[in-house]
TORVEXNU-710429 format. One line per field, with one value per residue (C-alpha): x, y, z. Coordinates in steps of 0.2 Angstrom, whole numbers, always signed. Example, Ala and Ser with C-alpha at 12.3 -4.5 7.8 and 13.67 -1.06 7.14 Angstrom:
2
px	c(+62;+68)
py	c(-22;-5)
pz	c(+39;+36)
This chain:
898
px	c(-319;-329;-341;-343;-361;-355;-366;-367;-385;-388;-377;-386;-406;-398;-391;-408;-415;-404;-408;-427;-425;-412;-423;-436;-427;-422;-442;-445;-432;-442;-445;-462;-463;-451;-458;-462;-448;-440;-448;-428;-427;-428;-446;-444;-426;-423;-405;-400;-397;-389;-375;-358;-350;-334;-334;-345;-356;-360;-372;-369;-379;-378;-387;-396;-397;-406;-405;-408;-411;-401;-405;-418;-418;-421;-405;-404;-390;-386;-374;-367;-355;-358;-353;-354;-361;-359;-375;-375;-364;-348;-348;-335;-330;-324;-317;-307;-299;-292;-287;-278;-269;-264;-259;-272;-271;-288;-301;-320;-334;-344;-358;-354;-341;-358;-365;-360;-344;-348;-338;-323;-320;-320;-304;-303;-314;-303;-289;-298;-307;-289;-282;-297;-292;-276;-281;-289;-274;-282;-275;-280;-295;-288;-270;-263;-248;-248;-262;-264;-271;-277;-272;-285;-278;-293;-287;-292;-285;-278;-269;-269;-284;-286;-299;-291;-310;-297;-294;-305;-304;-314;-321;-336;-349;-355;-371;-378;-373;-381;-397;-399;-396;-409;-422;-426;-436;-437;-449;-442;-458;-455;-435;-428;-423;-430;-436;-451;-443;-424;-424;-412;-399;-389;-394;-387;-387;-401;-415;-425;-418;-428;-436;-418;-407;-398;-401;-403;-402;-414;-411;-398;-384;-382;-369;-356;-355;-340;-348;-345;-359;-350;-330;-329;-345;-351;-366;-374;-388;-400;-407;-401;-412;-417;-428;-445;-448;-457;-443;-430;-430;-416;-416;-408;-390;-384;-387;-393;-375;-362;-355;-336;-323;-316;-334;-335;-353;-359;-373;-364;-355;-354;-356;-342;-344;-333;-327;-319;-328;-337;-326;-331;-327;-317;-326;-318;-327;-339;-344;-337;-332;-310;-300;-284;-281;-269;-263;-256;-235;-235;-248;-250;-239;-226;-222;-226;-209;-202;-209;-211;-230;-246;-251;-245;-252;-248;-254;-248;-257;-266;-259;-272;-287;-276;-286;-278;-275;-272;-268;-270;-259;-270;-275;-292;-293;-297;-283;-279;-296;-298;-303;-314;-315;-312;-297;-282;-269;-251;-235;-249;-242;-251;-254;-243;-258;-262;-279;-278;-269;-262;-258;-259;-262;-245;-228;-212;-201;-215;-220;-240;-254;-257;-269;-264;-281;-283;-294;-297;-291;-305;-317;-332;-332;-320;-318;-309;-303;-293;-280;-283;-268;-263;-251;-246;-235;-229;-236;-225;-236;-223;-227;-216;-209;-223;-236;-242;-247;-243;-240;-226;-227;-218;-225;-217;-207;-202;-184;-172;-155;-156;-150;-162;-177;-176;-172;-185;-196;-203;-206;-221;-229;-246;-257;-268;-281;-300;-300;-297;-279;-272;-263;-250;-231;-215;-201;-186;-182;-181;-195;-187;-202;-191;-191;-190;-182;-193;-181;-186;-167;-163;-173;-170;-173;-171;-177;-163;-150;-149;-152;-150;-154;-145;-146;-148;-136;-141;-129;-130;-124;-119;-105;-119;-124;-144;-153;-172;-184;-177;-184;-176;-179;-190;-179;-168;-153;-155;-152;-156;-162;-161;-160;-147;-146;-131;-118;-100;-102;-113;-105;-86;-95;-105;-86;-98;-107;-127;-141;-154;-164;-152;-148;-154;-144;-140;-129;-130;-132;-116;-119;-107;-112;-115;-127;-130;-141;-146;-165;-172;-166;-175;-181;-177;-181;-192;-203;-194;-200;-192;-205;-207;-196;-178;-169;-185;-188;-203;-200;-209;-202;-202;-201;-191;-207;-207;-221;-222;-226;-222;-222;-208;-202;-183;-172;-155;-146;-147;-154;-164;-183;-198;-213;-228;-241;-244;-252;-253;-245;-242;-234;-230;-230;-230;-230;-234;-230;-238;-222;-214;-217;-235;-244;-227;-228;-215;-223;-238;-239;-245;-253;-260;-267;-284;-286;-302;-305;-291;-283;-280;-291;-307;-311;-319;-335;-334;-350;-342;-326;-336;-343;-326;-319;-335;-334;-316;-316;-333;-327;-326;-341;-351;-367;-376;-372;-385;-376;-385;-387;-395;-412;-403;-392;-408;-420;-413;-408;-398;-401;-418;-408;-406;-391;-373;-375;-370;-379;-365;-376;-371;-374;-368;-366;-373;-376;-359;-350;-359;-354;-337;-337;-345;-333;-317;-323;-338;-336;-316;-315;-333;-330;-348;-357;-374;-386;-382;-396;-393;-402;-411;-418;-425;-423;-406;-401;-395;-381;-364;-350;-341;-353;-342;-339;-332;-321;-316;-309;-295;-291;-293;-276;-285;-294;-280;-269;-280;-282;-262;-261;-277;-289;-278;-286;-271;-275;-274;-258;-253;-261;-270;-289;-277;-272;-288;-294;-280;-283;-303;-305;-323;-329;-342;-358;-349;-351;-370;-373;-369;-359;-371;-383;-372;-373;-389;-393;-407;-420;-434;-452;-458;-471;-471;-479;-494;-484;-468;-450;-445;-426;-426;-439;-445;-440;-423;-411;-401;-385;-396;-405;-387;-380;-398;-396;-378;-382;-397;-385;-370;-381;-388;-369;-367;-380;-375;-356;-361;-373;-362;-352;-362;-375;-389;-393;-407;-414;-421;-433;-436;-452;-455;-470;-486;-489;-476;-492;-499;-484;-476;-460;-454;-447;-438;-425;-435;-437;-454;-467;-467;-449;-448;-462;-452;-436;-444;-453;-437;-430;-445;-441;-421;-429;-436;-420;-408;-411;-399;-408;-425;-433;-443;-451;-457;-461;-473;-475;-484;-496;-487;-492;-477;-489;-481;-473;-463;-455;-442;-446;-452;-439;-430;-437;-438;-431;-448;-448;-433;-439;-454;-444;-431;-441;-451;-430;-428;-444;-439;-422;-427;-442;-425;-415;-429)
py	c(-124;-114;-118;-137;-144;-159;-173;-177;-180;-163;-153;-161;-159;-141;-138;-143;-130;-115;-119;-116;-98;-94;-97;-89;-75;-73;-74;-63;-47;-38;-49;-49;-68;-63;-68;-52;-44;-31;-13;-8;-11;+3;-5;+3;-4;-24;-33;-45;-60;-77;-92;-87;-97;-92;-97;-110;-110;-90;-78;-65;-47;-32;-18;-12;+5;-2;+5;-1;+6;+4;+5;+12;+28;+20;+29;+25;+18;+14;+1;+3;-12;-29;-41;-61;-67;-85;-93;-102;-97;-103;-123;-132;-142;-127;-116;-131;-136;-116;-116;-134;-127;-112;-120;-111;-120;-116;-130;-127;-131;-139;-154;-160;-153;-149;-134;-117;-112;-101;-95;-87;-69;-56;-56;-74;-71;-58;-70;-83;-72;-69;-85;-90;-77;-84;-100;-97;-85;-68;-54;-51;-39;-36;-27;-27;-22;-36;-51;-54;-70;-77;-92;-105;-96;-86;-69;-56;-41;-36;-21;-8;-17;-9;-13;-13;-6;-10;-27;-41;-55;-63;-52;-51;-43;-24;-22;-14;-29;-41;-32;-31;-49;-55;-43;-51;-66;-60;-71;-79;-88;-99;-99;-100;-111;-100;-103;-113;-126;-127;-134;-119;-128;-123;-134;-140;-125;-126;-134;-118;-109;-94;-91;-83;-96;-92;-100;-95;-77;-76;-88;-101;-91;-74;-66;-55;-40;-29;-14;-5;-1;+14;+14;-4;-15;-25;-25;-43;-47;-61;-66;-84;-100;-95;-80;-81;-76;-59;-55;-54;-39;-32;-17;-23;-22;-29;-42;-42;-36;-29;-38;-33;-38;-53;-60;-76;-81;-99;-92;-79;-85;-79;-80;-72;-60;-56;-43;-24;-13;+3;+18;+24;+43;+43;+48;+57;+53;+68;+62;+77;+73;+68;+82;+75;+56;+52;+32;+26;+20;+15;+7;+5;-8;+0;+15;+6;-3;+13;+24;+9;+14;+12;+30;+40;+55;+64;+80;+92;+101;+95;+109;+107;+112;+121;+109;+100;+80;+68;+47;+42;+26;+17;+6;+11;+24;+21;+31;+50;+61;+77;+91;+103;+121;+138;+142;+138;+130;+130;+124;+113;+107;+94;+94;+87;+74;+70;+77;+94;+105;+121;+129;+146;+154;+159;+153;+153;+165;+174;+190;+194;+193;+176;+171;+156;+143;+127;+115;+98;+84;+76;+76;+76;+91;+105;+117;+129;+143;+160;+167;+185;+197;+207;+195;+175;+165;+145;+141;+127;+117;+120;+111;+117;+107;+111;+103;+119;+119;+135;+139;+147;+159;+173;+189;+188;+171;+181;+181;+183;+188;+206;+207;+223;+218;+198;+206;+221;+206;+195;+176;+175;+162;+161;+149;+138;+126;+124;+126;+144;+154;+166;+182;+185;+185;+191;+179;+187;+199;+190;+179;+162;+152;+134;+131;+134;+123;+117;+128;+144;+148;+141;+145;+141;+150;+146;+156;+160;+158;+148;+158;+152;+162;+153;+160;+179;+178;+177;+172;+164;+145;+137;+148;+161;+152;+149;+137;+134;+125;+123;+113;+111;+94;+91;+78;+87;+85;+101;+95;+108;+99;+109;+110;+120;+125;+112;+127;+123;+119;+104;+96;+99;+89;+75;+75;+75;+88;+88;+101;+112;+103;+86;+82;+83;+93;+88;+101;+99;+109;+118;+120;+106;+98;+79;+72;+73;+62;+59;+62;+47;+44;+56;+66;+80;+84;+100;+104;+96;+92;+82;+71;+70;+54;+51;+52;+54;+67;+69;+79;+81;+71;+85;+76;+81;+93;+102;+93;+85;+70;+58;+63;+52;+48;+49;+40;+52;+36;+23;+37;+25;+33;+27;+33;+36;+43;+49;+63;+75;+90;+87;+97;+103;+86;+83;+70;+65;+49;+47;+48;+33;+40;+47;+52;+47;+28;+19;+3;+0;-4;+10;-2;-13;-4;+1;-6;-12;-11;-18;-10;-24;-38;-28;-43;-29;-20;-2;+1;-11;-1;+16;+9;+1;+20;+26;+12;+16;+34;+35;+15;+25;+31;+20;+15;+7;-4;-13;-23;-33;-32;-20;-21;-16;-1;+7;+4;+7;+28;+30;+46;+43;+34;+42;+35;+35;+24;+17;+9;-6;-12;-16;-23;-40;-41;-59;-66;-74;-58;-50;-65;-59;-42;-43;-57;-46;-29;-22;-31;-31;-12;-4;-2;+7;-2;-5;-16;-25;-23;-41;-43;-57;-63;-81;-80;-75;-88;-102;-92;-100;-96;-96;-78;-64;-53;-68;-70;-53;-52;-67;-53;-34;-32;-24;-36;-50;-35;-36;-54;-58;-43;-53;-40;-29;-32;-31;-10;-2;+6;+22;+34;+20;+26;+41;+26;+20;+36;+39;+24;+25;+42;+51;+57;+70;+56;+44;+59;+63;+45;+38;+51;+62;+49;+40;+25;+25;+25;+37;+29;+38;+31;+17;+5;-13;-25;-35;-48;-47;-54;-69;-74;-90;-107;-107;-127;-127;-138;-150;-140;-125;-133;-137;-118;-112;-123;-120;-100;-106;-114;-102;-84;-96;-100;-81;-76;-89;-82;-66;-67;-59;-45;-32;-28;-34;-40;-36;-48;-38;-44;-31;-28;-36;-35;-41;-47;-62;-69;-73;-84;-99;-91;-78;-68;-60;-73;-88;-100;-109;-98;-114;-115;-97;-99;-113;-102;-87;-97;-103;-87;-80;-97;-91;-72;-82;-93;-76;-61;-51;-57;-46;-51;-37;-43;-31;-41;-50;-62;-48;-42;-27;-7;+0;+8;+9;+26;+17;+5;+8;-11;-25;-30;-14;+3;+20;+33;+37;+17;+19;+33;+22;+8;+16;+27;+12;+5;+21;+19;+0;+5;+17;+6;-7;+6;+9)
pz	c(+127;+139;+149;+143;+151;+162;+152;+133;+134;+143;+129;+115;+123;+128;+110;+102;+114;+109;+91;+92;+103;+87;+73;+83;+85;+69;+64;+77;+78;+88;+102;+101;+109;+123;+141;+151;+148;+163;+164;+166;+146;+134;+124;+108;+104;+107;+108;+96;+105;+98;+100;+101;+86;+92;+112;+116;+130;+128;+120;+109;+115;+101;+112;+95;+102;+117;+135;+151;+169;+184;+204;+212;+202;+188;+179;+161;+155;+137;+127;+115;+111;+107;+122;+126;+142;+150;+146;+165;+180;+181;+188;+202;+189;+176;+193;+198;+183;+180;+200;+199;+183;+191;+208;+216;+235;+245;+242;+233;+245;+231;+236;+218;+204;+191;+205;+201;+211;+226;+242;+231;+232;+219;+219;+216;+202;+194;+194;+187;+172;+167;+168;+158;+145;+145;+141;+125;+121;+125;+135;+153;+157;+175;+181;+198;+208;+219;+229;+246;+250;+267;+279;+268;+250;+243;+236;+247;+240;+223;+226;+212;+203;+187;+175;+156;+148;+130;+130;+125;+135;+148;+164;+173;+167;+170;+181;+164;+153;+164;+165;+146;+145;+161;+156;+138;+148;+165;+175;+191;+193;+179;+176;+191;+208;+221;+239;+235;+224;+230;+248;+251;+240;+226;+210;+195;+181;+168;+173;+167;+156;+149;+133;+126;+131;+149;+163;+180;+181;+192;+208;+214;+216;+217;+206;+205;+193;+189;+195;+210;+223;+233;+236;+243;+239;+224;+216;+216;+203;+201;+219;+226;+230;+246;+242;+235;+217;+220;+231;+215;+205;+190;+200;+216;+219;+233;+247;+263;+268;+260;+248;+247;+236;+249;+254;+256;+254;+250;+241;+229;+213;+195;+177;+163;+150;+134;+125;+128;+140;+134;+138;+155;+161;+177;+192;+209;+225;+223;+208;+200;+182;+183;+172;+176;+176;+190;+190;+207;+203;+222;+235;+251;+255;+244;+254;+270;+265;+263;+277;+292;+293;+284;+292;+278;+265;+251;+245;+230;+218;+203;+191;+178;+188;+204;+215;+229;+228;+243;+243;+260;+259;+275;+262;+261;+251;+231;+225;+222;+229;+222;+232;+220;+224;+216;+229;+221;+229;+230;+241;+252;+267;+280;+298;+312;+316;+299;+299;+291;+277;+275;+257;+249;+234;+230;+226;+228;+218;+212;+219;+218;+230;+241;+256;+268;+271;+281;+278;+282;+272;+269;+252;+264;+273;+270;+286;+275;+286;+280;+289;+290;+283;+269;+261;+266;+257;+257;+278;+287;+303;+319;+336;+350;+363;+373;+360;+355;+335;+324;+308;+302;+285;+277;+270;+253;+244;+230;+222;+237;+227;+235;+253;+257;+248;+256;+274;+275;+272;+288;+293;+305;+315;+320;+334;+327;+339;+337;+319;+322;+319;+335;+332;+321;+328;+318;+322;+310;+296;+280;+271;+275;+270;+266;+286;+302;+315;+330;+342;+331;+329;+312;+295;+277;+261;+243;+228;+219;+232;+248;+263;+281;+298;+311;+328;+323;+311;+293;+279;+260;+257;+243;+237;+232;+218;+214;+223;+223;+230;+246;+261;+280;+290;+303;+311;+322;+311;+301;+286;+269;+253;+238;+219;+208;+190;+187;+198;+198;+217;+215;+200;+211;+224;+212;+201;+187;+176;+175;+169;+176;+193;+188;+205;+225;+236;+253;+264;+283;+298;+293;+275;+272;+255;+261;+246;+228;+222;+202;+196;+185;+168;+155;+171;+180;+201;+205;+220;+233;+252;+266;+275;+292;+291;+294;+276;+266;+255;+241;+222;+206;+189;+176;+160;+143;+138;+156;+162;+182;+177;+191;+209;+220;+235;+239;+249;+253;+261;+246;+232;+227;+221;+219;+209;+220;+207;+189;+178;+167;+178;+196;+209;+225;+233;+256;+262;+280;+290;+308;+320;+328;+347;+341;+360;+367;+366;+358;+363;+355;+337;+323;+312;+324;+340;+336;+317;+319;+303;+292;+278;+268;+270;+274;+286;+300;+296;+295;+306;+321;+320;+323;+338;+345;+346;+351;+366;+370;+371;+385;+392;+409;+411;+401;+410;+397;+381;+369;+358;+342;+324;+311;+322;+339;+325;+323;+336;+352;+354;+368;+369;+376;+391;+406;+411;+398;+386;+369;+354;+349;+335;+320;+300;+303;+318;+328;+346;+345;+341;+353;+367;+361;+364;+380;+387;+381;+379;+388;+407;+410;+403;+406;+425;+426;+418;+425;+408;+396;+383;+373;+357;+356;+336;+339;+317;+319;+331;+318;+312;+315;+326;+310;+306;+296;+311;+321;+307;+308;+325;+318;+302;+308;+316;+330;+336;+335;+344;+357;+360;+361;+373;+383;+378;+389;+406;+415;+410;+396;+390;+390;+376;+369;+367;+357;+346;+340;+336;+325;+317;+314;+310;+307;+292;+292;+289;+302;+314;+307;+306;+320;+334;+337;+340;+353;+338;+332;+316;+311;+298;+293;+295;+283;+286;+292;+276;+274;+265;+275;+266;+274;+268;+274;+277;+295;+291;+298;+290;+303;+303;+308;+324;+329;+325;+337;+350;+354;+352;+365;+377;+375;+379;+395;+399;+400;+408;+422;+420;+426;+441;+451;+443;+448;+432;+425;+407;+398;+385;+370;+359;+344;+335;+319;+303;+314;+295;+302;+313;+297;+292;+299;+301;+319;+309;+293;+293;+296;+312;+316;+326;+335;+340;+344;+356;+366;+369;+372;+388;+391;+392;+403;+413;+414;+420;+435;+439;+439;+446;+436;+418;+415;+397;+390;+373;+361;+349;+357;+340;+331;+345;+349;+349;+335;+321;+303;+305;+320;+306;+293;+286;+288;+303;+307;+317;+312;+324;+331;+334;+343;+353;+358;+362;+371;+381;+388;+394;+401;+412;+417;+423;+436;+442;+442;+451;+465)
């Protein structure tokens, strides 16, 4: 039975109610009693709503042709299928009872079992919609290759989620569903627990349901859709019982932070939905309409298990569109990205850092006209650069022994059966640095484009038969016979894999006959046959590439109708294969893997030094890992850090400072995790430093130590890297600022964003309210004074901790809506004016008692001089804000430096 109310008495009153909204719906088809119904509805077609005869506890919505409107641009999306929808949000009692059934370990934080289930993860939610299904014998909505689950057993990560749009069973609804169910009767004003009737608590389901018949869509908790909001957020609905009525709209999506798959939040939950999802077309990251479906076989923890390292990419060809496709397998990366362009691309091959590719527009065994390019691998920003000669074919990365990085190509990778024709062609090899190539240098005679060894005295060639150049001497392998796709490894051990049309050679060597590409050829240095190694039942190899890996090699799968349908990665030792991706026609596969001695230490750990944002678990925001590189590579000369949350993100420019300095602001972020960084980050390795700009938010100041980003430094490996190696105050080791940039990469926003901006996030002018949004009741509940007292206490602690190591610490105080002085509450996020007044005099009180501790309010409890145009909102600055403020720090550091 779903969703059973928890009391007889309650059903029954409830029941009575549902029959009056049916037979007035059924007198009324076109809604005209409906309860102001949502501007985001399409007005001239109305959803037949009703009881779900079949699952109790759920509405039946028949779109009726109806539309809706979705976000802020109002985007209009239509349904078409019929859909059921949980008529409350799912309760304690009705998660607990799947979770005990299923073994489920981590306990529910529930006040009483008949509240709606909060602080589970959508992850956890995906689980338990298909053990739901399960229950009532229908097929599960949600696939995956494998759960990850942390130390208290929430699911934080279900690797390889797929969403199964054809199967009926239980799910969670889409952000269009939902908003064609709330919008028949939306009015939070009337139906639902809000911050002027809740006392900030969640409440028992169904005290006002609307003039349909669902109950609290708007307010108590805030729920979870199925819908994405960018690669790695959620779109919530509905608003929560701490927000006013008039600050919950259908057209919102998300909270006041992100929302990702494994928050925890006691104030999100969710309601079900029923029924097959309309058929959606597949998107790639640039929204560019998907051509070829591509399904992941592998993830990242897959081909860490086979590679050692989650530092690893693939790229081939898609050969439907001749665009080129990368998985970056660091886990965060939502599957095969598309690169869309009118070059095509062939033969593709990836830089020795991992950051770049090279391809071509010609291919092996085919004689025509080809250019060589370089691009960056990245969807964001292409960098695509020509190389300028007549004719390149099939280019090769090669870094010498001295680090410098060319690329090797040959002038022709046609069919090289004929000894004149292959030897009066040339192999090449040509600088590249700066994004820019050098000059063209010829290093042989003959087109030996399957390799060349780091030394430059050993090359490979395979396109018919199998070619080798060692030291000056060139001569033909594998008893003349033909040989193709041909690759040379980059391991020292000058190794030759190659294919061959089922020769008498290779099956004298296997002791077995096979057919055309049947098995991978292994001969080594000497042209000694040492492997043979058998293709997939019903499959056949082609387009085969060592990795830059010991024993690792990747191919195509060509089916029985001659299509590549599976790209794979190869083991020579054990022969064992494993699939990596699948699609209609895919080919030329690299594959890259970050080496073990990268910047020449074998000490520090790949997947952990630096990962400050983890892969896996998502714990880390994104924002905070930016600025950890950013910290780390200018820690030396570093002057000045401000440290905060949003408000410090976007009001303090350090480029106005006169001295070096860094914004370390962050969404998030908290006085407790800033305590943290400063203890273990910014004083033992910021041997300049000179201020500390502290953000102080008196409303921000009940948040517990337990906040998401001190969480976070217990998950990012990173951060937990750091703190067993004591936050490396002993010295840092050896190449280790090269390790976190390798593992927190800019993309081309993150540099527009935030880089050139030295951290500051650049918002455009708004204006500061009237009737300002306050999020919280200036009231504080009992836990909360505790929470702002210890924050009180531990920022004075500091403060005393550092009198005399050699900066000073400034205590900011950002400007907010002067719209607040007309409220009880400081601030956005609540606390009594009252209160706020006390500590900030206990602050100015501190200013007196240190002499390092200077408190510079601008917020001055609304009094201040920032004009609209210096605000972005209500509680954050527009950059010409942040110039303003900043400015006047610049000015009171050099009257502090007199």
């Amino acid at each position: 039975m779903f969703m059973c109310f928890c009391d007889l008495a309650m059903r029954r009153l409830f029941a009575c109610f549902l029959l009056c909204v049916v037979l007035a719906s059924c007198s009324d088809s076109h809604g005209n009693g409906r309860e102001n119904p949502a501007v985001g509805v399409d007005s001239e077609s109305t959803p037949v709503i009703v009881l779900d005869s079949l699952r109790e506890g759920m509405m039946k919505i028949v779109p009726n042709g109806a539309s809706v409107l979705l976000g802020k641009n109002l985007v209009r999306v239509k349904l078409d299928s019929a859909y059921s929808l949980g008529i409350h949000e799912v309760t304690c009692a009705e998660f607990d009872k799947i979770a005990k059934d299923e073994d489920w370990y981590f306990a529910l934080d529930c006040a009483n079992d008949k509240l709606p289930v909060t602080n589970v993860s959508y992850y956890d939610v995906v689980l338990f919609a298909n053990a739901y299904s399960r229950l009532f014998g229908y097929d599960s909505v949600y696939a995956y290759h494998r759960p990850f689950f942390n130390a208290k057993g929430h699911c934080i990560n279900l690797e390889g989620l797929e969403v199964l749009s054809d199967v009926e069973g239980f799910r969670l609804p889409t952000e269009a569903e939902w908003v064609m169910a709330a919008s028949q009767s939306w009015n939070p004003e009337k139906y639902s627990w809000n911050s002027t009737n809740s006392n900030f608590e969640l409440h028992e389901p169904c005290m006002f349901p609307d003039s349909v018949g669902f109950c609290d869509l708007a307010g108590n908790a805030l729920e979870l859709t199925n819908d994405w909001f960018g690669s790695l957020e959620k779109v919530v609905k509905g608003g929560m019982m701490v927000q006013a009525p008039s600050e919950m709209n259908l057209n919102t999506r998300g909270d006041v932070y992100p929302v990702t798959p494994s928050t925890l939040s006691g104030y999100i939950g969710f309601r079900l939905a029923f029924g097959k999802i309309p058929e959606a077309t597949g998107l790639d990251e640039q929204n560019g309409v998907a051509t070829n479906y591509m399904k992941m076989m592998a993830f990242s923890s897959d081909v860490r298990e086979k590679v050692g390292t989650y530092h690893s990419k693939l790229a081939f060809r898609n050969n439907v569109t001749g665009n080129l496709v990368y998985i970056d397998y660091d886990g965060r990366s939502p599957g095969a990205i598309e690169i869309f362009d009118t070059v095509q691309v062939f033969h593709p091959d990836i830089s020795p850092d991992g950051s770049k590719v090279a391809f071509c527009t010609g291919i092996e065994g085919v004689d025509g006209p080809s250019s060589v390019y370089v691009r960056n691998l990245d969807a964001n920003d292409g960098g695509l650069v020509k190389l300028d000669v007549e004719k390149a074919v099939i280019p090769r990365w090669h870094v010498s022994e001295g680090g410098d990085t060319s690329i090797v190509f040959v002038d022709n990778a046609s069919d090289n059966s004929d000894d004149a024709e292959f030897l009066a062609r040339g192999t090449w090899i040509i600088p590249f640095s700066n994004g820019k190539f050098g000059q063209a240098k010829k290093l042989m005679d003959g087109a030996y484009h399957s390799g060349v060894s780091q030394s430059l005295n050993r090359a490979v060639s395979g396109a018919r038969r199998l070619r080798v150049h060692v030291n000056g001497k060139d001569d033909v392998w594998y008893n003349g016979e033909q040989a193709c796709n041909a690759s040379l490894s980059k391991d020292g051990l000058n190794q030759t894999l190659f294919l061959d049309f089922g020769g008498s050679t290779g099956r004298s060597f296997a002791n077995e006959k096979y057919g055309v590409h049947e098995r991978l050829l292994v001969a080594d240095s000497n042209g000694k046959m040492v492997q043979a190694i058998p293709a997939p039942k019903g499959f056949s190899f082609d387009h085969s590439e060592w990795v830059n890996r010991d024993n690792l090699a990747v191919v195509s799968l060509v089916d029985f109708q001659g299509e590549h349908a599976k790209l794979a990665l190869v083991n020579v030792l054990d022969s064992s294969v494993t699939e990596l991706v699948e699609g209609e026609d895919l080919w030329h596969p690299n594959m890259w893997v970050m080496p073990k001695n990268t910047f020449g230490n074998k000490d520090l750990d790949l997947d952990s030094a630096g990962v400050y944002w983890d892969p896996i678990y998502q714990g880390g925001e994104r924002a905070a890992s930016l600025k950890m590189r950013m910290f780390w590579d200018e820690h030396d000369s570093l002057e000045v850090i401000a440290v905060g949350t949003s408000r410090t993100e976007r009001g303090f420019d350090p480029t106005q400072i006169s001295k070096s300095a860094l914004n370390f602001g962050y969404v998030g972020g908290s006085l407790w995790a800033s305590l943290y960084l400063m203890d273990n980050y910014f004083i033992p390795h910021a041997k300049n430093l000179k201020y500390l700009i502290v953000e102080i938010s008196y409303d921000l100041m009940h948040n517990s130590k337990a906040s998401r980003m001190q969480n976070a430094f217990g998950q990012a490996p990173g951060y937990f890297y750091d703190r067993n190696h004591n936050f490396w105050k002993e010295g840092l080791p050896q190449s280790f600022v090269r390790f976190v940039d390798a593992n927190v990469g800019y993309t081309r926003a993150d540099s527009l964003n935030y880089v050139y901006m030295k951290g500051l996030l650049v918002l455009e002018p708004g204006y500061w309210s009237d009737n300002p949004e306050i999020k919280n009741d200036s009231a504080m509940l009992a836990s909360w004074q505790k929470n702002y007292d210890n924050s009180v206490d531990s920022l004075t602690a500091f403060i005393d901790s550092t009198q005399n190591k050699g900066f000073k610490i400034i205590g900011l105080v950002y400007p907010q809506s002067p719209g607040y002085a007309n409220t009880g509450s400081f601030g956005r996020h609540g606390t009594k004016r009252s209160q706020a007044l006390k500590t900030a005099a206990y602050f100015d009180s501190l200013a007196q008692v240190y002499p390092h501790f200077i408190m510079v309010d601008e917020n001055k409890f609304g009094m201040h001089d920032y004009t609209d145009d210096m605000a972005n909102d209500c509680d954050h600055l527009s950059f010409v804000g942040a110039k303003h403020l900043s400015t006047r720090l610049d000015s009171l550091i050099k009257t502090l430096e007199k």
